[in-house]
C-alpha positions in Angstrom: -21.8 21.1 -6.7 -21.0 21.4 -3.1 -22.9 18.0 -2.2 -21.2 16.0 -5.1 -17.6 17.4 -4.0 -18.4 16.2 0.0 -19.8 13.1 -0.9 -16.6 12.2 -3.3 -14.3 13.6 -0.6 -16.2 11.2 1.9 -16.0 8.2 -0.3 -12.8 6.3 0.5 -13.6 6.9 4.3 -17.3 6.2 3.9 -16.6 2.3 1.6 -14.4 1.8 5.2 -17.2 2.5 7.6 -18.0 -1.1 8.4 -14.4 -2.2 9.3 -13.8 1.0 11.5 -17.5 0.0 13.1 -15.7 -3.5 13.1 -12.5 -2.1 14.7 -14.4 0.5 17.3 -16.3 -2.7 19.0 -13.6 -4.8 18.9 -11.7 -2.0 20.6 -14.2 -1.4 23.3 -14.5 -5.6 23.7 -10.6 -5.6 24.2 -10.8 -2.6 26.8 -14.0 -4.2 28.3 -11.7 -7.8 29.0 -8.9 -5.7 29.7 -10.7 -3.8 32.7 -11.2 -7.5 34.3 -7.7 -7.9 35.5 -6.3 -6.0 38.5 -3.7 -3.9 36.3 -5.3 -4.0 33.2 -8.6 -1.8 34.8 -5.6 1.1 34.9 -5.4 1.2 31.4 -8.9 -0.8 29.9 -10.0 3.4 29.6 -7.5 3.8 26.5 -8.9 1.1 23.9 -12.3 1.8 24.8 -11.7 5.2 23.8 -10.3 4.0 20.4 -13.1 2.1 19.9 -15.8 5.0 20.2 -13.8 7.7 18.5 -13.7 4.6 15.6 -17.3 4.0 15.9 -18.0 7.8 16.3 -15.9 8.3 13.0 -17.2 5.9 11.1 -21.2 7.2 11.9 -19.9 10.6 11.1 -18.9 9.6 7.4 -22.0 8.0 6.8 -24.3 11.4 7.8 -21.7 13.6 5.8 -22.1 11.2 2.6 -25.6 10.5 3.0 -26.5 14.3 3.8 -23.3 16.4 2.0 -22.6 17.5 5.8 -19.7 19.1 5.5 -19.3 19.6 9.6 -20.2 15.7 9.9 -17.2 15.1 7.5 -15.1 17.4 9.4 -15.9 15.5 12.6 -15.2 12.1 10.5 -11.9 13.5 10.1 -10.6 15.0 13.6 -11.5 12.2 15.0 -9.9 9.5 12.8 -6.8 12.8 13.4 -7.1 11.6 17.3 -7.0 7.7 16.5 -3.9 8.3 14.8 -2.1 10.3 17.4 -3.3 8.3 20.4 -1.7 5.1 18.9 1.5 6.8 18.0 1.8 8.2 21.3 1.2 4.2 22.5 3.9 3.5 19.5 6.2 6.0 20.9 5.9 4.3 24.6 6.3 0.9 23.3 9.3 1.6 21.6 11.0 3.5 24.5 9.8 0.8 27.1 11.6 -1.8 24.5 14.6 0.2 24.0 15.0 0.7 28.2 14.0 -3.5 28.4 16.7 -4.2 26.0 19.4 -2.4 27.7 18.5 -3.5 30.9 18.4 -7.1 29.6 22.2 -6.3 28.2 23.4 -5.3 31.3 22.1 -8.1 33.2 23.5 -10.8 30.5 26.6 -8.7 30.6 27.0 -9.0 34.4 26.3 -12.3 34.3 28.5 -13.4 31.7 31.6 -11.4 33.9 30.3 -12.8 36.8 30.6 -16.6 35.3 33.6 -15.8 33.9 35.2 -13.8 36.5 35.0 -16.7 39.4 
């Protein structure tokens, strides 16, 4: 009973296996082009870790559904858990290097506007 239940729990992960493989090397491609430019080689580290905790997901789900591993699900999971945080983290610093580019932009049309007014 155990086996069935880990192997229906695996399922929806397990039919999405290929497009996380998919994902994980076009991750570690991006991060692998990324590390040939001067700045980009500070930060190339972070999608080529997406890409293997992806890849390393996606092999995970395939051992717990083809074995009823219940530990290789649990891995599946945690890290799919760590995918999710690291690109709300990257979310999270988009969105507060936007809102600082947008009030700096502001300021500067702002100034500028007095300025051309102001003469």
């Amino acid at each position: 009973m155990e086996n069935n239940l880990i192997k229906e729990l695996s399922l929806p992960i397990y039919s999405a296996k290929g497009w996380m493989k998919f994902l994980g090397v076009m991750y570690i491609i991006s991060g692998v082009l990324m590390a040939l430019t001067i700045v980009g080689i500070l930060v190339a580290w972070i999608p080529i870790w997406i890409g293997v905790l992806l890849f390393q997901s996606a092999s995970a789900v395939e051992r717990a559904s083809m074995m009823s591993d219940q530990m290789a699900l649990s891995e599946s999971l945690n890290k799919i858990k760590t995918y999710f945080v690291i690109n709300g983290v990257l979310m999270l610093i988009a969105l507060a290097f936007y809102a600082i580019m947008f009030f700096i932009l502001g300021a500067a049309g702002i100034m500028g506007a007095a300025g051309a007014f102001g003469s």
